[in-house]
N, C-alpha and C positions, 0 to 999 in steps of 0.2 A: 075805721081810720079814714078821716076825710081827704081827699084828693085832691090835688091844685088844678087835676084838668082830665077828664074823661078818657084820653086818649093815655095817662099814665096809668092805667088798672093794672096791666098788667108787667109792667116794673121789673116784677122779680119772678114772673111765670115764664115758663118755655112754651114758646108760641110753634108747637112742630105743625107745620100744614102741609096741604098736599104737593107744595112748593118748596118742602123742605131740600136742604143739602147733604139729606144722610143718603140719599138714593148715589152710589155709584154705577159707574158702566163704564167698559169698556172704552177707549177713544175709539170711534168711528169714524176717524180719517188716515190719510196716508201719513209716514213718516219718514224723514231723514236722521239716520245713526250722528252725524253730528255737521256744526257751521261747514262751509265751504270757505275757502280763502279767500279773501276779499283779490279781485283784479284790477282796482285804481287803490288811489293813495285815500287816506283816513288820517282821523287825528290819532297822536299819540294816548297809549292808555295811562290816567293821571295817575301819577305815584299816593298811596293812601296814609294817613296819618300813621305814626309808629306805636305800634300795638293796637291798630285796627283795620289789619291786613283782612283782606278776602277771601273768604272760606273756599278750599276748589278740593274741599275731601270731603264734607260731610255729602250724605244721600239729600240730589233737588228733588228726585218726583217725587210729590203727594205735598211738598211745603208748601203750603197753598190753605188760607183759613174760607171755609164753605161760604157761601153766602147767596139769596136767593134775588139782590138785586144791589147794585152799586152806584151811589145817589154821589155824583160829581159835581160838587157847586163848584162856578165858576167866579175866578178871584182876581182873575189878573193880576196876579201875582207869583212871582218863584218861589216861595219859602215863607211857611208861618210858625207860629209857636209851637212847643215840644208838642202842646195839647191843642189840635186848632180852634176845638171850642172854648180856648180861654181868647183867641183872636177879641178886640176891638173890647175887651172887661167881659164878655161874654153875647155881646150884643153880633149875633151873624148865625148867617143863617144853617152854617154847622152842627151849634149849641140848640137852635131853635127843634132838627133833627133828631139829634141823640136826645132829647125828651121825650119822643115819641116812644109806643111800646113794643117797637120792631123787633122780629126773632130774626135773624140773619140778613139785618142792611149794613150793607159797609157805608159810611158815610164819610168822602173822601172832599179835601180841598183841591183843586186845580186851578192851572196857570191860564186857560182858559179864561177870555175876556169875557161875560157877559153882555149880550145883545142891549141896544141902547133902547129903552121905554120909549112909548108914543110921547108920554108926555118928559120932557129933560127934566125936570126939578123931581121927578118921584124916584125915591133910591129902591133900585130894582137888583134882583141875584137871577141868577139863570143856571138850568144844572140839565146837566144830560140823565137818565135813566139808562142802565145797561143791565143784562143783556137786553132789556127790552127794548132798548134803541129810541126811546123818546127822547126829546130835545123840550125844555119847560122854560119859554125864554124870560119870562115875564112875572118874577116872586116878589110883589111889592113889600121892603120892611117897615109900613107903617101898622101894620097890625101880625096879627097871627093868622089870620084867616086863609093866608094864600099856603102857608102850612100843614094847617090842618087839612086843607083843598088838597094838596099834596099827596098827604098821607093819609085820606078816605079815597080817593079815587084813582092811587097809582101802588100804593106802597104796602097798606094792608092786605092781608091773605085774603083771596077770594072764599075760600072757606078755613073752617077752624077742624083742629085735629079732633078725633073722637073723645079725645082726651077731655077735651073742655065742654062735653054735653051738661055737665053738671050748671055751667055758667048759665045765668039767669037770661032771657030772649034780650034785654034792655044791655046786658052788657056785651053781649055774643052780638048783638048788633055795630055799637062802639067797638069790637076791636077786626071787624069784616068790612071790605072794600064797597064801595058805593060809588057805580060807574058815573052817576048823577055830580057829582063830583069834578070831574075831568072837565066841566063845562063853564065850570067857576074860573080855570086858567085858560086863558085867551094864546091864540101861538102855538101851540101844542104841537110838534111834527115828530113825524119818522126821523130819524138818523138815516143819514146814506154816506155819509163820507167815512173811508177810513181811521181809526184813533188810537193814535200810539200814545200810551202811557207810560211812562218816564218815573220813578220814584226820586223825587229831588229835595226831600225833607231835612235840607240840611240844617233847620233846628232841631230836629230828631235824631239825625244822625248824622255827623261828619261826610262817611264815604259815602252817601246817598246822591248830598249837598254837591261833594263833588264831580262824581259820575255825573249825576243828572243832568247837569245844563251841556256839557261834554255831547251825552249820548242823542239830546235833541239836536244839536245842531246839525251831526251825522248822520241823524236820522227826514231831517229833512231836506239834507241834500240828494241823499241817495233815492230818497222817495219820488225827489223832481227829477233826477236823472232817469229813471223810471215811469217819466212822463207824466206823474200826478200834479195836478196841482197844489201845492203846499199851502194851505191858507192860514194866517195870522189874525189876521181879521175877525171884528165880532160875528154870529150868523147876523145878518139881517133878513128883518122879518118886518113884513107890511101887512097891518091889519086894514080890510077897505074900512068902507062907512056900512057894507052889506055884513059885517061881521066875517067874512072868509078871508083865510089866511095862506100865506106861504111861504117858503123860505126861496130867495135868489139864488138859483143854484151855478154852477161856471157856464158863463156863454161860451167858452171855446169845446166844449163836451167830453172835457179833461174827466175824467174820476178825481174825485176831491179827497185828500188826507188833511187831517190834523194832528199834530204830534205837540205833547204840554208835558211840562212839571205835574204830580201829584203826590200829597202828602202819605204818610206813612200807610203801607202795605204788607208789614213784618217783612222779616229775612233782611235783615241793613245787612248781615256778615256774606248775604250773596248778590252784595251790588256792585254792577246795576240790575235793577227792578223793572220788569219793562212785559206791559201787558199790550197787546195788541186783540181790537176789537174789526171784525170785518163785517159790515152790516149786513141783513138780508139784502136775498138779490144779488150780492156785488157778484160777478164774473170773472174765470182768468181769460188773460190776455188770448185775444182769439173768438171769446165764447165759451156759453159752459157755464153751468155750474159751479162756483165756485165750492172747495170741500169743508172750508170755515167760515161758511157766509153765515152770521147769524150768531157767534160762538166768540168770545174772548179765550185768549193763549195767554198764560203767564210763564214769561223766562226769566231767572237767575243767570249771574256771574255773563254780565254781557257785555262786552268791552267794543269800542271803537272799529275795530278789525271786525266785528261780530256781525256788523248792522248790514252791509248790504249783502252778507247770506240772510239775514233775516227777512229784509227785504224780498231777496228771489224768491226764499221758497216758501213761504208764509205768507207774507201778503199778493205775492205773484199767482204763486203754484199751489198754495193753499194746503201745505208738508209741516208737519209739525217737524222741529230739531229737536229731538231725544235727549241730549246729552246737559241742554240748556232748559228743560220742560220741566215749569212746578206743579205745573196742572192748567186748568181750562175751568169754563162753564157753559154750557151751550144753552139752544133755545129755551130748553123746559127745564133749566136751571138744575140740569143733572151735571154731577161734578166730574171733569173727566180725569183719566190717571193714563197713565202707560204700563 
């Protein structure tokens, strides 16, 4: 059967590698039994459409679908189609993704501006990589090429499962990562700022659409009152003329958050949706180690009152809340549970 692109071979195979999501363990951090009370005022929690009230009985740990990386194209945007790769007739860089023959990439829209290109006339997307914490500022959509750059040198499994020894070297090659790659995208950085993710898909779902823009705003106030700096802003990134690059980090030596809209994550019936990512390195207050530096948190049923315990002991204290926890994925993209 002929292929339309190399990189679609395996379509309809189960790509299990050593990066799979079937490996659980244990959470290896501290926990909190449940939120604390918020101690300043908060917005009110928004009343939900009738008969699509908020799940607060079904079991949240384990709801949580595996996945070995979460490719965030950035949209500037709050809200896309039910399906985001039907966005723009199909033309973005979403749709461009899900044709790739990825075993466990989550491929999400965010609210997230994209970094502005060297040159303004070239139409550029920009997406973060998690847990891997790369930042990819520079996806030009006039070809494929920054795509398929993409998904040889970030996205495909370092190696293939035993499973697939039968696959001939020509195609075992085609569906394995190729660091050589990574050199094709210019900009390339670490992630260092904190990123609160928000489910605000409200062409997918109603109470997403409406929590979500609610739980951002709480969310970055309470972040700034905690002395982060909150930033809106695209990253900016200078490439010299020597090819070295960087990204401008805060001159007042604040720790940097970012908190956005992203489209569907399951569980609409325990919204709000809210994944908080803490990069390696980051620290608590003090020094230290931080205990989920490195590691996304997924919470359910998270309301307004909820956020600045989430703030304290999560992005602070580095405590998971029990009561609010769908699960996790930490450095080596083991899935964590309670």
């Amino acid at each position: 059967m002929a292929l339309r692109s190399p990189f679609r071979l395996a379509r309809h195979a189960s790509l299990w590698t050593t990066r799979s999501f079937a490996t659980q363990q244990p959470a290896p951090f501290p926990t909190v039994q449940s939120c604390p009370s918020p101690t300043c005022g908060c917005a009110a929690t928004p009343t939900m459409p009738e008969g699509m009230e908020i799940d607060h009985k079904s079991n949240l740990n384990g709801v949580i679908s595996g996945y070995a990386e979460q490719v965030l194209v950035c949209t500037g945007r709050d809200d896309w189609t039910s399906r985001i790769e039907d966005e723009s007739n199909g033309d973005n860089l979403a749709a461009d993704l899900k044709e790739q023959p990825f075993h466990n990439i989550s491929v999400l829209n965010s609210s997230f501006p994209s970094s502005i290109p060297p040159r303004s006339e070239l139409h550029s997307a920009s997406a973060y990589l998690l847990p891997s914490f790369k930042y990819v500022p520079f996806l030009p959509r006039i070809s494929f090429d920054s795509v398929q750059a993409l998904a040889k040198g970030f996205l495909l499994p370092e190696k293939l499962h035993s499973a697939h020894d039968g696959l001939s070297p020509v195609h075992r090659d085609r569906l394995t990562r190729k660091e050589a790659y990574q050199g094709l995208l210019p900009g390339v950085q670490d992630v260092k700022d904190v990123l609160v993710l928000i489910c605000g898909h409200g062409g997918r779902d109603a109470r997403c659409g409406i929590m979500g823009p609610v739980l951002r705003d709480e969310f970055e106030e309470k972040l700034a009152r905690r002395d982060y700096n909150v930033v809106q802003a695209p990253v900016e990134v200078n490439i010299t003329r020597d090819d070295s690059q960087r990204i401008e980090g805060d001159v007042s030596g604040k720790k940097i958050a970012r908190v956005g809209l992203i489209s569907h994550i399951g569980g609409h019936k325990f919204a709000g949706n809210v994944i908080v990512y803490i990069p390696p390195g980051h620290e608590v207050p003090g020094g230290g180690e931080h205990p989920l530096a490195g590691c996304g948190i997924w919470y359910g049923r998270v309301e307004p009152k909820h956020v600045e315990g989430l703030v304290e002991e999560t992005v602070l204290r580095g405590r998971v809340v029990e009561d609010m926890f769908r699960g996790g994925i930490d450095a080596s993209r083991r899935i964590l549970r309670i």
